[in-house]
C-alpha positions in Angstrom: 9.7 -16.4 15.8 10.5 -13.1 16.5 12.3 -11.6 14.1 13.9 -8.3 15.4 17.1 -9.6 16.7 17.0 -11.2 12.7 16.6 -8.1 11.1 19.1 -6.3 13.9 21.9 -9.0 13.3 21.8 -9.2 9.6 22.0 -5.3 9.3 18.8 -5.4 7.1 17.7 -2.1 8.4 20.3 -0.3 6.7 20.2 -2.5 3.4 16.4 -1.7 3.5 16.8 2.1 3.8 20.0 1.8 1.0 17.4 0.2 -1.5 14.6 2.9 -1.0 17.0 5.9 -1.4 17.1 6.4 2.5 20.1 7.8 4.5 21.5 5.6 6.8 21.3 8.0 9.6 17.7 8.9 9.3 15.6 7.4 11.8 12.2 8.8 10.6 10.8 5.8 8.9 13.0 3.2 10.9 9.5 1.5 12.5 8.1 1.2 9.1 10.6 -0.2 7.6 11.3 -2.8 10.5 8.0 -3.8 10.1 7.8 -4.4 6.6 11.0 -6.5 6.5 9.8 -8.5 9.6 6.3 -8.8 7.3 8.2 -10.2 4.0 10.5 -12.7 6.9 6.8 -13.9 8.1 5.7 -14.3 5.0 8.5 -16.6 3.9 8.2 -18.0 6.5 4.9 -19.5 6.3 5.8 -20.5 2.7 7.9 -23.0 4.8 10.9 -20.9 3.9 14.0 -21.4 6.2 14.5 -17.6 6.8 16.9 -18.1 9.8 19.6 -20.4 8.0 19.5 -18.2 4.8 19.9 -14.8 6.6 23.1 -13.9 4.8 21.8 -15.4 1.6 22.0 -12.8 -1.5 18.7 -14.2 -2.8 16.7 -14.1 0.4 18.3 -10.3 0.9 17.2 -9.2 -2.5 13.6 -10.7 -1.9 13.4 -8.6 1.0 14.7 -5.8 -0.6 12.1 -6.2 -3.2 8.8 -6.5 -0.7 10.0 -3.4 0.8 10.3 -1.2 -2.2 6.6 -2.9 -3.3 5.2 -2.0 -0.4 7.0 1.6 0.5 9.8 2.4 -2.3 8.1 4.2 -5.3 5.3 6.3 -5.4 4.7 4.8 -9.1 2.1 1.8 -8.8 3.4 0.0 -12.0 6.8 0.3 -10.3 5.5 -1.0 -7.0 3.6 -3.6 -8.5 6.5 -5.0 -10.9 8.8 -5.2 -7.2 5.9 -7.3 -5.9 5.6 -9.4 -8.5 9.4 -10.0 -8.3 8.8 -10.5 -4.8 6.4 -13.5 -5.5 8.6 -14.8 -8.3 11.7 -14.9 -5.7 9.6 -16.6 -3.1 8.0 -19.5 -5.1 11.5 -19.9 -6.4 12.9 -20.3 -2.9 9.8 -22.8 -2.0 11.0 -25.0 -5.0 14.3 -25.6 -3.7 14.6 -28.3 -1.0 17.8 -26.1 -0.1 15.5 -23.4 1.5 13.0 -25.3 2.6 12.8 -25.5 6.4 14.0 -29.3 7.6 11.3 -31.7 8.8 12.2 -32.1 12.6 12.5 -36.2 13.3 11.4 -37.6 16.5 
């Protein structure tokens, strides 16, 4: 899945740079950013997580939120580390509940 048009639809760019202390207008670290967002969106995904049905979802915002400030935000490790272990606590959260599971296609 491509996840650009994602990221570009659900305005995540801008949440992402809000949550890292980032000016909307800057454009500096815009690649970096797209890419990590579009990393933590793989990575649910192939947890089985239905990213594309749960785009507007608080939860699966915030988990974002919380992979990019783990792997960009702080420049204190013990901060960085406690986002990412949020990160992982969100995400096996989401994989326990059938509601954000991806549905099983039938024939």
């Amino acid at each position: 899945m491509n996840y650009e048009q994602l990221i570009k639809e659900n305005n995540y760019l801008n949440l992402a740079k809000e949550a890292v202390g980032i000016v909307r207008t800057s454009t500096a670290v815009d690649n970096t950013l797209n890419t990590l967002i579009g990393s933590a969106l793989e990575d649910l995904s192939r947890v089985d997580i239905d990213v594309k049905s749960h785009a507007q979802d608080n939860l699966l915002k915030t988990t974002l939120m919380l992979y990019v400030k783990g792997q960009y935000g702080d420049t204190d490790i013990n901060k960085r580390n406690e986002y990412m272990k949020r990160y992982t606590q969100n995400l096996r959260s989401m994989q326990r509940s059938v509601e954000y599971l991806k549905k099983e296609e039938s024939d």
